[in-house]
DRENPA-3360 file (N, C-alpha, C; in nm, 2 decimals, always signed):
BEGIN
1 = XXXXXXXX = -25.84/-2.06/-2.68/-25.71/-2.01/-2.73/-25.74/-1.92/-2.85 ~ -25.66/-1.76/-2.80/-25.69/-1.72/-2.98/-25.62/-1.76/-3.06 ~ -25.61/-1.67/-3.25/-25.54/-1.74/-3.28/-25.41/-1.73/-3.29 ~ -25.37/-1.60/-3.19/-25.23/-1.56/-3.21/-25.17/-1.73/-3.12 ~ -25.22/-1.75/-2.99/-25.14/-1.85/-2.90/-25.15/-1.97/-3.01 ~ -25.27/-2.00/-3.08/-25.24/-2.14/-3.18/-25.09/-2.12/-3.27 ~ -25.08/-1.99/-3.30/-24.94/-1.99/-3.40/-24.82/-1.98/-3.36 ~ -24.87/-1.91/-3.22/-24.69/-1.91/-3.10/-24.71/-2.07/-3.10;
9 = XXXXXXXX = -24.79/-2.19/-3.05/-24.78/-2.30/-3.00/-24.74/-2.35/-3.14 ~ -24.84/-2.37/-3.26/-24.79/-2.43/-3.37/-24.57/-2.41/-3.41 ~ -24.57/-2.31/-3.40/-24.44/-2.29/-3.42/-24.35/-2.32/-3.29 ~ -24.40/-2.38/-3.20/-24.32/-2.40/-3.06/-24.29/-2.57/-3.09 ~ -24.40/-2.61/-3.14/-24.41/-2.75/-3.15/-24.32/-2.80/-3.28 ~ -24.34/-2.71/-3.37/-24.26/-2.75/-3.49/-24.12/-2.78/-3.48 ~ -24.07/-2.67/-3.36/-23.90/-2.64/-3.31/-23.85/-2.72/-3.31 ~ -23.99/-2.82/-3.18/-23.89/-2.94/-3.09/-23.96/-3.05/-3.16;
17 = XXXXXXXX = -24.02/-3.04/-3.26/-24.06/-3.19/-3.34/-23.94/-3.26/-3.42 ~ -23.79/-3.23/-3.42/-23.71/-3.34/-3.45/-23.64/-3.46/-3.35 ~ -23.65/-3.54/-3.39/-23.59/-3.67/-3.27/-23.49/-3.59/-3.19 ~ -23.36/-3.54/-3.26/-23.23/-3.49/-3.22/-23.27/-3.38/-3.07 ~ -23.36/-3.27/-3.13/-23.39/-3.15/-3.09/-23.46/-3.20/-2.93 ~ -23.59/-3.33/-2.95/-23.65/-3.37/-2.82/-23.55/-3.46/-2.74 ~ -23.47/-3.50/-2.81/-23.34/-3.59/-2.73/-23.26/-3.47/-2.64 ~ -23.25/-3.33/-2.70/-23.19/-3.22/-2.65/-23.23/-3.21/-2.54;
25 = XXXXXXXX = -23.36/-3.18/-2.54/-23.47/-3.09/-2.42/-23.54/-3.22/-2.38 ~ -23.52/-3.34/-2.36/-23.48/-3.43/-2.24/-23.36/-3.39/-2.18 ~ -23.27/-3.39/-2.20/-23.14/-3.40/-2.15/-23.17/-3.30/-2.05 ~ -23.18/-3.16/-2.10/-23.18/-3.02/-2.06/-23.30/-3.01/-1.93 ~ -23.37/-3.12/-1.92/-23.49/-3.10/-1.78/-23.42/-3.08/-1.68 ~ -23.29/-3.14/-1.64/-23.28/-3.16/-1.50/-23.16/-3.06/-1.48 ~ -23.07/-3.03/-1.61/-22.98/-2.94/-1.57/-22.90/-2.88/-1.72 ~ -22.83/-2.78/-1.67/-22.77/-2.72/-1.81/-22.66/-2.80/-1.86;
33 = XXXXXXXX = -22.60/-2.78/-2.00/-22.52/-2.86/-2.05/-22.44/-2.81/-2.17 ~ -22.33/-2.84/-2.13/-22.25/-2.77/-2.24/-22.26/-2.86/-2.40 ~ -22.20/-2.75/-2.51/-22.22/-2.82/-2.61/-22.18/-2.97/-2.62 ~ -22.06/-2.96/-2.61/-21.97/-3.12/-2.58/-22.06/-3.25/-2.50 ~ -22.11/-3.17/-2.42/-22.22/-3.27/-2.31/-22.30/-3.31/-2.37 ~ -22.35/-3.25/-2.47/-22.50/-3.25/-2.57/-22.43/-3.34/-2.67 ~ -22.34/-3.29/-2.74/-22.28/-3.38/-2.86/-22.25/-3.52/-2.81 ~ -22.18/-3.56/-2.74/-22.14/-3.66/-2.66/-22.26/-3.76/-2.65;
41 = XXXXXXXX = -22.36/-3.71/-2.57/-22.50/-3.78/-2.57/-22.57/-3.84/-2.71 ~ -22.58/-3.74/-2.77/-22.64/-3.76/-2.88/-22.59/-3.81/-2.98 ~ -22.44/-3.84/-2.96/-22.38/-3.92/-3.07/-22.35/-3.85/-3.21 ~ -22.34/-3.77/-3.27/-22.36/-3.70/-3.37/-22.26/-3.57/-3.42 ~ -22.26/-3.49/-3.48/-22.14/-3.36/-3.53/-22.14/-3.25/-3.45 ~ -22.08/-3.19/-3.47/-22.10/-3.05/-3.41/-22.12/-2.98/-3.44 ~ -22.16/-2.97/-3.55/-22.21/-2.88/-3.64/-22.38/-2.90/-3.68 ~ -22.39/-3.01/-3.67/-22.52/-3.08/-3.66/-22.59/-3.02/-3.54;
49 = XXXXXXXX = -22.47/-3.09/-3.41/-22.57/-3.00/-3.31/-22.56/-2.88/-3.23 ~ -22.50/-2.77/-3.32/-22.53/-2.61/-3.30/-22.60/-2.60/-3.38 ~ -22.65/-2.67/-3.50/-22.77/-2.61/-3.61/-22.93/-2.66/-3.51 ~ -22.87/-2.75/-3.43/-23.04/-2.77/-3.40/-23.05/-2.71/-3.26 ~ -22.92/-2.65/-3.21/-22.90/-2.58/-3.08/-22.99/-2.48/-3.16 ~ -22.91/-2.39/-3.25/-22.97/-2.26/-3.24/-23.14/-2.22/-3.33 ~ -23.18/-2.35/-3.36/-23.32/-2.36/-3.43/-23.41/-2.36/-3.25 ~ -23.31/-2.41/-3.15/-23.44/-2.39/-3.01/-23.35/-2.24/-2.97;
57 = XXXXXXXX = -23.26/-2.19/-2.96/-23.24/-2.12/-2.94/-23.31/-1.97/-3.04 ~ -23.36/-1.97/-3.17/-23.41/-1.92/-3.23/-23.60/-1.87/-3.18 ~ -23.58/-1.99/-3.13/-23.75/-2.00/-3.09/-23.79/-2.00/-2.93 ~ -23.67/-1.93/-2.86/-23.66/-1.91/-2.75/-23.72/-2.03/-2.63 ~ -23.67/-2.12/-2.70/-23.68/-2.28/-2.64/-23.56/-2.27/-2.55 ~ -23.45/-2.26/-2.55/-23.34/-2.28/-2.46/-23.26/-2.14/-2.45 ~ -23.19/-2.12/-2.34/-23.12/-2.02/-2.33/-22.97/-2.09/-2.33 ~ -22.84/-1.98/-2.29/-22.69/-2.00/-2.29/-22.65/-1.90/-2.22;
65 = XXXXXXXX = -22.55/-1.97/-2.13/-22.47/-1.86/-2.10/-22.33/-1.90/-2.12 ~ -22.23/-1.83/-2.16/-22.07/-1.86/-2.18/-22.00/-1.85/-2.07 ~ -21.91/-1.98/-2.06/-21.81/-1.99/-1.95/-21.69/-1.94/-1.98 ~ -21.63/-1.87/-2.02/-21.47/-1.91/-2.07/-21.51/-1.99/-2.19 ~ -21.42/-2.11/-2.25/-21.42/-2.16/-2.34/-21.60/-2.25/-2.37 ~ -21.68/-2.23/-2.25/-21.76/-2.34/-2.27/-21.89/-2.22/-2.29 ~ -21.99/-2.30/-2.41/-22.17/-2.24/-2.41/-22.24/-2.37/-2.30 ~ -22.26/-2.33/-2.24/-22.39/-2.43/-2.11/-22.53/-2.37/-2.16;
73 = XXXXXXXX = -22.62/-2.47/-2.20/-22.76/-2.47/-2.25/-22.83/-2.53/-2.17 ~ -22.92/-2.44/-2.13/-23.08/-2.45/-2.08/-23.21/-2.45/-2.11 ~ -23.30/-2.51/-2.04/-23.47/-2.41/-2.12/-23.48/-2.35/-2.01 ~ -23.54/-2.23/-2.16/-23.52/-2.10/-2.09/-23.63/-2.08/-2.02 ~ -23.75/-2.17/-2.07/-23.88/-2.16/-1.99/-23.96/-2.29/-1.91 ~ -23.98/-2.23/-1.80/-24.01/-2.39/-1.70/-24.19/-2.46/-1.79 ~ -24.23/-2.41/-1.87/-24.31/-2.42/-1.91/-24.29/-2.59/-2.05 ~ -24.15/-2.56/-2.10/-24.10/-2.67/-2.20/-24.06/-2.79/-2.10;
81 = XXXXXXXX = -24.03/-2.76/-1.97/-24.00/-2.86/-1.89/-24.09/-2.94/-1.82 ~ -24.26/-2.86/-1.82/-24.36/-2.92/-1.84/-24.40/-2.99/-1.88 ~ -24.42/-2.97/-2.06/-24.46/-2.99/-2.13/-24.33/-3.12/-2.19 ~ -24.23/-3.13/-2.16/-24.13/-3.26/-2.22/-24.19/-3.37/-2.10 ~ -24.21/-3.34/-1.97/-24.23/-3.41/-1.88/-24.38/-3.49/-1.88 ~ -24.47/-3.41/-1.92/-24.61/-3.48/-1.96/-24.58/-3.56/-2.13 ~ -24.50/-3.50/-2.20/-24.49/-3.64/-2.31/-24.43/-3.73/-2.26 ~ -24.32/-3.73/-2.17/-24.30/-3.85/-2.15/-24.38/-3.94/-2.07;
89 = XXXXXXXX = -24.46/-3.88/-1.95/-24.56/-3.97/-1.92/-24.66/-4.02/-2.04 ~ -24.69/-3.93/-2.08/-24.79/-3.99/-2.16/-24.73/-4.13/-2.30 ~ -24.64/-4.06/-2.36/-24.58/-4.13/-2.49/-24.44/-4.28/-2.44 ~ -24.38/-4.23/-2.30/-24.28/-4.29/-2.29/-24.27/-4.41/-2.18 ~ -24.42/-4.47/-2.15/-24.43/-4.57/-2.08/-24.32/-4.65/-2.08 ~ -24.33/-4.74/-1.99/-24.22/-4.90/-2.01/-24.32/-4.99/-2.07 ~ -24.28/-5.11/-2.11/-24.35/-5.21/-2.20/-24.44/-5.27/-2.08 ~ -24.46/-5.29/-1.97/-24.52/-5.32/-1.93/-24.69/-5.25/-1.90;
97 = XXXXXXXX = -24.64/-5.12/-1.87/-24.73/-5.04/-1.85/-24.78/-5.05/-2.00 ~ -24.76/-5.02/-2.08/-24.82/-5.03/-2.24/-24.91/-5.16/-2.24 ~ -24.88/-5.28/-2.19/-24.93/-5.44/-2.25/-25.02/-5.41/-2.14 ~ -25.01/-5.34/-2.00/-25.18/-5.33/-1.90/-25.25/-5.22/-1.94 ~ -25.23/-5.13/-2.03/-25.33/-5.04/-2.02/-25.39/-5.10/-2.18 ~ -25.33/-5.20/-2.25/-25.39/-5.24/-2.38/-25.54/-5.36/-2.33 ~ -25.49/-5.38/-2.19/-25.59/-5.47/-2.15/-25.69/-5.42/-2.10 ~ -25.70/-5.31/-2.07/-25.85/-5.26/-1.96/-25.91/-5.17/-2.07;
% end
């Protein structure tokens, strides 16, 4: 890696390093979602969550397109969809799989 991709990556990671933000881009793997959809899930403001919409939208983590009254959010790149999908294997085992791989 040079060092320009360490500081595109370091700043890609920083984006989606809040709980809220990686709770987002779960959601957003399988399909797009309007703000309401997102707020709703996440339990939280709406103002809360346009500020952490537009911190991935900033960093070209998610895209939007407008319906009429509705913003529908996506990732914009199949690459974050990758990359949320291997943390979850890796970080989001079930308790069982955790208590057999502590044994071998």
């Amino acid at each position: 890696m040079v060092y320009n991709q360490i500081e595109d990556l370091a700043l890609l990671l920083k984006s989606i390093s809040h709980p809220i933000r990686l709770k987002i881009l779960c959601m957003l793997q399988d399909r797009e979602m309007s703000v309401s959809e997102i707020r709703a899930a996440v339990e939280t403001s709406g103002a809360n969550i346009t500020q952490h919409l537009n911190i991935l939208r900033n960093q070209g983590v998610i895209d939007f397109r407008k319906d009429a009254n509705f913003i529908y959010n996506r990732i914009a790149d199949k690459r974050i969809i990758e990359l949320m999908r291997a943390m979850q294997q890796i970080f989001c085992k079930t308790s069982h799989d955790q208590s057999t791989s502590k044994n071998v």
